[in-house]
N, C-alpha and C positions, 0 to 999 in steps of 0.2 A: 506605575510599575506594572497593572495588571496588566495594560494594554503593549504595554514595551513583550511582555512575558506572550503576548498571545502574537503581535510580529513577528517574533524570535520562533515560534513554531510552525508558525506560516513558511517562513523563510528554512526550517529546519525541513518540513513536509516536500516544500518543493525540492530541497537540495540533495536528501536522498530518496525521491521520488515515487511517495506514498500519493502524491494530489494522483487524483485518476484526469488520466489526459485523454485527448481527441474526444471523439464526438460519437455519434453514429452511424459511419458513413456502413452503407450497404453493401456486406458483401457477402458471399456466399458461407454459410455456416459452415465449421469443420467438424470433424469427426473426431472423438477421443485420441484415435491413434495420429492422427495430424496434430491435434494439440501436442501430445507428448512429440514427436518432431518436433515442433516447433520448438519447445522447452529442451531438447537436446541439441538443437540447433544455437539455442541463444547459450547455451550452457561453453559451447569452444569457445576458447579463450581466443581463438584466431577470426572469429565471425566479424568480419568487418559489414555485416550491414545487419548489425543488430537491432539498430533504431525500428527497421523495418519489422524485424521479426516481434520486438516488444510490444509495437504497436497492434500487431495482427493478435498478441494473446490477449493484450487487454481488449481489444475489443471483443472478441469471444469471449471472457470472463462478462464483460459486459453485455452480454445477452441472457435473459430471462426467461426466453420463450414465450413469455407474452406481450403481448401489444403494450398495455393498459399496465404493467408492472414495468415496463420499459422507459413509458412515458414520465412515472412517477419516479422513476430514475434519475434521466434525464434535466427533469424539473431539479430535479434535490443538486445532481452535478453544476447545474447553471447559477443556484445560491451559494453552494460552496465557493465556486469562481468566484464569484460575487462579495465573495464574505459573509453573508448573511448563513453566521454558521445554526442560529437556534431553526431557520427555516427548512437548512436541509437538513438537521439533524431528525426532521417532522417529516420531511418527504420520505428520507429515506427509514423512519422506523413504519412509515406509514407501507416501503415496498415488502418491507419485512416482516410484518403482522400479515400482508397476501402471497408472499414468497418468502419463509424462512431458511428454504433450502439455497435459496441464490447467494452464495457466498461473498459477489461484488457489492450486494447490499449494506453486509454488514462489518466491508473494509469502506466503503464509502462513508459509513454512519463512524467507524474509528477514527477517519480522517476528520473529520468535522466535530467532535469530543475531541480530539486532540488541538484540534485550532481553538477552541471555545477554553484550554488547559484545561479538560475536564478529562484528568487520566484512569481514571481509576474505570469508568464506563468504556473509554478507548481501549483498556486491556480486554475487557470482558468480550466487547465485541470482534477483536483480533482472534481472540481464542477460538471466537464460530469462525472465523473466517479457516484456521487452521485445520480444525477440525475437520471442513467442507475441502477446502483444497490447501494441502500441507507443502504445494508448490510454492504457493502466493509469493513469491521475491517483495511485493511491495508491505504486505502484512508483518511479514517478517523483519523488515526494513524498520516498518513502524514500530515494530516491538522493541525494539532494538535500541532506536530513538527516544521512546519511552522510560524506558531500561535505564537509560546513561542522563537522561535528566532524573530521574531518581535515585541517584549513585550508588546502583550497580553494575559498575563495570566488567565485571567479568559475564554478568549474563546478557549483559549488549554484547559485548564483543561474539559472545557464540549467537545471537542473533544474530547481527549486523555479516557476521563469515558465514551461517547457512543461507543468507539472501545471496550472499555474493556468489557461493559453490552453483545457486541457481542461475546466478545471472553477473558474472565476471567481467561487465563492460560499465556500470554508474561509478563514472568517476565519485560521488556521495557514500557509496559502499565502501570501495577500496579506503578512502579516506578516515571514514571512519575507523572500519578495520586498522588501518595504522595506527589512528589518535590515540586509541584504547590501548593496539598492542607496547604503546610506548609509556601511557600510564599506569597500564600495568606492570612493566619494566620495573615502572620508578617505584612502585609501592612495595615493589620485593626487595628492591633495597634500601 
């Protein structure tokens, strides 16, 4: 059952798209007010090439500024892939004791508590993520996720719809958002 239960969040993580995806491909850093375009960009509900713009923020989220806390990143992202969640949950507490202010640290380290069903640490660390950047669609998402395996649906669903108000294109959002607004339907009557 335990391992059926840690699947089912693997599969839940991918499907409203807390895994951090792509790599490190190099590109030129952006600028706050570029990040915020871009996050107002992914925000129209008419953006037909969202993919491209999700991608351009996570990888800016995924920059650390330094080399050597990048690396330790990187390593912890390739375990998580991997499934070896106890090993990035190490790399990546390991980037966070050298960078506590980096925000993707410490959604990478909620995604890997949440794959390992260890939620109660995947909140806490969601919360710094919030804190740090109150954008995060994918933190959010997670919360959310959390939220509605612990049956509280009403505070997924206001989760799972500010991820979406950010980011109106994961078919995993919308979805949610429905499942909830329909179980919540049913409970009022």
């Amino acid at each position: 059952m335990k391992h059926r239960r840690r699947f089912l969040n693997l599969v839940v993580a991918a499907a409203i798209g807390i895994l951090p995806v792509g790599g490190f491909a190099q590109a030129q850093d952006l600028s706050l007010a570029d990040l915020d375009r871009l996050m107002a960009e992914l925000a129209r509900p008419d953006q037909d090439r969202w993919q491209r713009i999700e991608r351009q923020i996570q990888r800016e989220w995924s920059r650390s500024g330094s080399a050597v806390v990048d690396y330790l990143f990187q390593r912890g992202q390739e375990a998580l892939r991997a499934g070896q969640t106890e090993t990035a949950i190490a790399h990546f507490s390991a980037v966070i004791d050298h960078a506590p202010e980096f925000p993707e640290a410490w959604n990478a380290r909620a995604t890997a508590w949440f794959m390992a069903n260890r939620l109660g640490p995947a909140m806490a660390d969601i919360e710094q993520v919030l804190a740090r950047n109150p954008q995060h669609f994918g933190a959010l998402a997670g919360l959310g996720a959390i939220l509605e395996q612990v049956d509280r649906p009403e505070a997924a669903r206001a989760a799972f719809g500010a991820a979406l108000a950010l980011h109106p294109h994961r078919p995993g959002l919308r979805q949610a958002v429905e499942r909830l607004d329909r179980a919540l339907a049913g409970r009022a009557l």
